[in-house]
C-alpha positions, 0 to 999 in steps of 0.5 A, a space after each residue: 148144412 149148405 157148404 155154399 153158405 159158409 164159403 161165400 167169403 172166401 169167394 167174395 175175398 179173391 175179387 176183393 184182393 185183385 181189385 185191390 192189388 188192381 187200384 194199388 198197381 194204377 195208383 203207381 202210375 201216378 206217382 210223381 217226383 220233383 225234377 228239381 232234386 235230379 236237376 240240383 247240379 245244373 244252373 238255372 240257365 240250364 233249366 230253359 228246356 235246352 239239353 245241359 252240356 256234358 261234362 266233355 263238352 264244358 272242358 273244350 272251347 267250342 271248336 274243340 268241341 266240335 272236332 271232338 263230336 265227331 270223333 265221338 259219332 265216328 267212334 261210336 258208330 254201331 257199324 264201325 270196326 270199335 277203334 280207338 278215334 281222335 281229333 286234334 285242333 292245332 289251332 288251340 292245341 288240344 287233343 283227344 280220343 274216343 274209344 268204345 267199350 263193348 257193343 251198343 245196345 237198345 235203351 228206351 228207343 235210342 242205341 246207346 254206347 258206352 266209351 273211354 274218352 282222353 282229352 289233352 288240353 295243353 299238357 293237361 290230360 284227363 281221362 273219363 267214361 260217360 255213356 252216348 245214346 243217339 235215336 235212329 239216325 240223329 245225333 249221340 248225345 252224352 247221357 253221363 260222364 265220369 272221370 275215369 279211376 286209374 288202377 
């Protein structure tokens, strides 16, 4: 009795199964998933395209903002000593600072860093943790951010 015969399928069943396995892995590429689920906690203003606010950034009037951004940028500077950095404004009277946490890392073709932030606003003191990724060279940009658990 010819042994070939009786195994053909057996060999015919690993190309079968890699094939297989072969249509199921690009049939994930496929997959898609509606941005509205991800985007249910912006306005509709917000979904012009433009990059959302950050949570930092809708706390503070736009000078206020601006001064915290580049305390932010300096703060987080891959080649900075990793110390505390603060700005104030003595016109409204709103203060804060940025301090990193840990060292930056690579994520997706951006530096990314995570940081505590304090922010006063007239008395009123929050603190929060987020995340800031920056491509090479351009401007860091808040990924998340989250009121900061006091222990």
């Amino acid at each position: 009795m010819d042994k070939s015969v009786d195994a053909w399928p057996f060999r015919l069943g690993a190309p079968c199964i890699a094939a297989a396995g072969l249509a199921v892995t690009l049939a994930g590429c496929s997959f898609s998933m509606p941005i509205a689920t991800l985007a249910s906690s912006t306005s509709s203003e917000d979904m012009t395209g433009s990059i959302p606010k950050s949570s930092l950034e809708h706390l503070l009037e736009a000078e206020d903002w601006r001064r915290a951004k580049a305390a932010l940028a300096t703060a987080l500077d891959p080649q900075g000593n990793g110390s505390v950095v603060g700005w104030d404004n003595p016109e409204s009277g709103n203060k804060g600072s940025f301090t990193p946490i840990g060292k930056p890392y690579p994520a997706n073709e951006r530096i990314c860093r995570i940081f505590v932030s304090q922010i006063d606003r007239k008395g009123n003191e929050q603190s929060m943790r987020g995340t800031a990724c920056a491509e090479k060279g351009g401007d860091w940009t808040i990924s998340e951010v989250a009121p900061l658990k006091k222990v």
